[in-house]
C-alpha positions in Angstrom: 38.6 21.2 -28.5 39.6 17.5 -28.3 37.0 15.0 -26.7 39.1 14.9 -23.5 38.7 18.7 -23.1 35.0 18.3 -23.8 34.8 15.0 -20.8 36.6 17.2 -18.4 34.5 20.1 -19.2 31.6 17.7 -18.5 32.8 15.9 -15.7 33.9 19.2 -13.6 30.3 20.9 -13.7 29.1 17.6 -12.0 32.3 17.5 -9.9 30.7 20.7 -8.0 27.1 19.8 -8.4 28.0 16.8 -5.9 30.2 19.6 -4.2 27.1 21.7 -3.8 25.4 18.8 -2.4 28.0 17.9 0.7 29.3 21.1 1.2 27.1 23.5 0.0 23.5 24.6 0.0 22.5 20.5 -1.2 21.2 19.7 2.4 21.2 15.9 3.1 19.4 12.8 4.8 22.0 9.9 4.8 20.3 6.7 6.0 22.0 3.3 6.2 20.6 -0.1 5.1 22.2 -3.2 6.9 23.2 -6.5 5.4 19.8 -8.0 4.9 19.3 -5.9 1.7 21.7 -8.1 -0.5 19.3 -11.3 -0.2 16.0 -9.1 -0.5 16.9 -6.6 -3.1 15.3 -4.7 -1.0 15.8 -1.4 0.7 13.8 -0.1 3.6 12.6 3.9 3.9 10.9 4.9 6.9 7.9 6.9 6.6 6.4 6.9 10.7 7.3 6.2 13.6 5.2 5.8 16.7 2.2 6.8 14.8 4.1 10.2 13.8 5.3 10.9 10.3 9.0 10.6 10.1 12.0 10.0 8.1 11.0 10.7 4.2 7.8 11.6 5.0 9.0 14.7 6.5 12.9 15.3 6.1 13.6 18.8 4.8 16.6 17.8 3.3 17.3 18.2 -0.6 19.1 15.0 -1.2 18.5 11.5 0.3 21.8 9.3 0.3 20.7 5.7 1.0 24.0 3.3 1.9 24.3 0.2 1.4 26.2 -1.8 3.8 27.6 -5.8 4.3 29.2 -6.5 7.6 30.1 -3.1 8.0 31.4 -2.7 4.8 29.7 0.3 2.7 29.5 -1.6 -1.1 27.5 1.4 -2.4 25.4 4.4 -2.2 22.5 5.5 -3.8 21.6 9.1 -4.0 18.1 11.3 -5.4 16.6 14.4 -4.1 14.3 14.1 -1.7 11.4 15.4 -4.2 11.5 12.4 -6.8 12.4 10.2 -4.2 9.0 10.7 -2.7 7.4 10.5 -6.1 9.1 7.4 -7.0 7.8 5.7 -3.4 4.2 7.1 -3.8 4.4 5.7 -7.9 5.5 2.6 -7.0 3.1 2.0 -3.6 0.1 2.7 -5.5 1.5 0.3 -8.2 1.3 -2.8 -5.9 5.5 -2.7 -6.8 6.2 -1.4 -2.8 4.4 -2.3 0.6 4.3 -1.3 4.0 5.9 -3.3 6.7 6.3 -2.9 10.2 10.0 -2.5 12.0 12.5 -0.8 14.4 12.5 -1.0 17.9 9.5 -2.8 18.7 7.8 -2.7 15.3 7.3 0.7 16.2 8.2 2.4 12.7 6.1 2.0 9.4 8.6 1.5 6.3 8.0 1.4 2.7 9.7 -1.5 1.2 10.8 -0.9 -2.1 13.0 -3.7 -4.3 16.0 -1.4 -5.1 16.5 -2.2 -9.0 13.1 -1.5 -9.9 13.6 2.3 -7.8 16.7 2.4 -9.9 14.8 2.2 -13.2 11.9 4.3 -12.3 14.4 6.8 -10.9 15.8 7.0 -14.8 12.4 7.6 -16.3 11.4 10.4 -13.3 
């Protein structure tokens, strides 16, 4: 078996795992962050909302799918089950390397701010 038989091999058993994850049992949360994230390098993941828990805090979903959008224009996705996602947030709050803010309609909602490459790297390690 060549190596192109060996990369196809690889690349079709994740070719349905992300099949799995849109179609089939992979249940998902897709959230979209607006145009503001590209000067912040930040993305924004709500947690209550009118003093109830809400969004990650208590989506049953299996996969959280985070877009990332300029003018309308989707430049990329991110995507992480829903069970290190939570562990990555809680790691990187008690680490001083997130915080809380307030936002939504009427500063209703709490959000954990979290700068996206350092998520990205702790995401590789979790």
């Amino acid at each position: 078996m060549g190596n192109f038989d060996i990369d196809l091999d690889f690349g079709q058993i994740y070719e349905e795992k992300v099949r799995d994850i849109f179609e089939g049992d992979g249940s998902i949360e897709v959230k979209t962050e607006r145009d503001i994230w590209a000067s912040t390098g930040n993305m924004a993941l709500e947690i209550r909302c009118r003093g109830e828990l809400s969004g990650l805090s208590i989506t049953d979903a299996k996969w959280w799918i985070h877009i990332f959008t300029i003018d309308g224009d989707m430049k990329y996705m991110l995507a992480l089950q829903v069970s290190k996602l939570r562990k990555i947030i809680k790691y990187m709050f008690i680490n001083d390397l997130a915080r809380i803010i307030k936002g939504g309609d009427d500063d209703e909602s709490q959000m954990v701010l979290a700068p996206i490459r350092l998520l990205i790297d702790i995401a590789k390690k979790v």
